[in-house]
C-alpha positions in Angstrom: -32.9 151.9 -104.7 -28.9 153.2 -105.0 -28.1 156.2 -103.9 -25.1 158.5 -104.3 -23.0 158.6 -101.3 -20.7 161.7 -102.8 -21.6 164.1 -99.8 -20.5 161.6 -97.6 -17.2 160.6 -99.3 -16.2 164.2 -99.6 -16.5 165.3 -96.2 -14.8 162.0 -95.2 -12.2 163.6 -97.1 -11.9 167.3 -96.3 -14.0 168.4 -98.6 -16.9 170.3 -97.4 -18.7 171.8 -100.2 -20.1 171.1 -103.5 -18.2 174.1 -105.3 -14.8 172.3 -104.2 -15.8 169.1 -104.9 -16.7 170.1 -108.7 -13.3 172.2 -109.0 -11.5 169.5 -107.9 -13.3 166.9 -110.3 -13.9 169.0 -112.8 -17.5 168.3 -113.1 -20.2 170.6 -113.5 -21.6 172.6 -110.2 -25.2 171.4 -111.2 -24.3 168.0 -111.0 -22.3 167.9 -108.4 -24.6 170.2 -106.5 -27.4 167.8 -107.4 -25.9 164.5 -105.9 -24.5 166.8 -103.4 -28.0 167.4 -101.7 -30.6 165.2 -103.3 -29.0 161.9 -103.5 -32.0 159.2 -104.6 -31.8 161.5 -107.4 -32.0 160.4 -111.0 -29.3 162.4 -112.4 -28.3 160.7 -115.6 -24.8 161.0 -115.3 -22.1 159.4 -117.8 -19.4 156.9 -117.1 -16.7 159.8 -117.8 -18.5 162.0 -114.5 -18.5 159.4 -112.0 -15.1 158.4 -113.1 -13.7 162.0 -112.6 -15.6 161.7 -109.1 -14.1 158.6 -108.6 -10.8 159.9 -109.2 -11.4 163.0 -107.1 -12.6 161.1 -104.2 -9.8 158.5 -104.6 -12.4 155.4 -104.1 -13.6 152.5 -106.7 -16.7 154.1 -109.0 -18.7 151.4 -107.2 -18.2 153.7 -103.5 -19.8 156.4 -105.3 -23.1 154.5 -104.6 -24.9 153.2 -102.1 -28.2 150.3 -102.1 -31.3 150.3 -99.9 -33.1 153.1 -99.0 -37.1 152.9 -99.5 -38.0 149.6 -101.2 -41.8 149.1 -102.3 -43.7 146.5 -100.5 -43.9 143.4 -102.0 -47.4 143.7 -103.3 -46.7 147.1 -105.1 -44.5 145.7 -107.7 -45.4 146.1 -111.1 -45.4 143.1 -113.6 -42.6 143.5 -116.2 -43.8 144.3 -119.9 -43.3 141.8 -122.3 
């Protein structure tokens, strides 16, 4: 699973809220608020967002994420459709 590592970053950085963190960006509070505190969330979030995060955060669009987290068992796995 990826997850969003944007609370992280930020306070990494001095920034300790989601309200700054979407002035400085210039994203919207929802979203950032969103990845802010749920961040396995499926926010469906456009190239042009994480790119203003990006910028805000001063770190390579591929920081703003982060793989692991729960993985299903082997047996779970659902057969792809054809």
């Amino acid at each position: 699973m990826i997850s969003w590592k944007i609370k992280e970053l930020a306070e990494d950085r001095g920034i300790k809220t989601p309200g700054r963190l979407s002035r400085i960006s210039q994203v919207s509070y929802a979203t950032v608020h969103e990845l802010w505190n749920t961040p396995e969330t499926r926010v469906d979030t456009r190239m042009s967002v994480m790119q203003r995060l990006a910028r805000a955060l001063d770190v390579p669009i591929a920081e703003l994420f982060e793989e692991g987290g729960r993985q299903p068992a082997s047996g779970n796995i659902a057969p792809a459709r054809a």
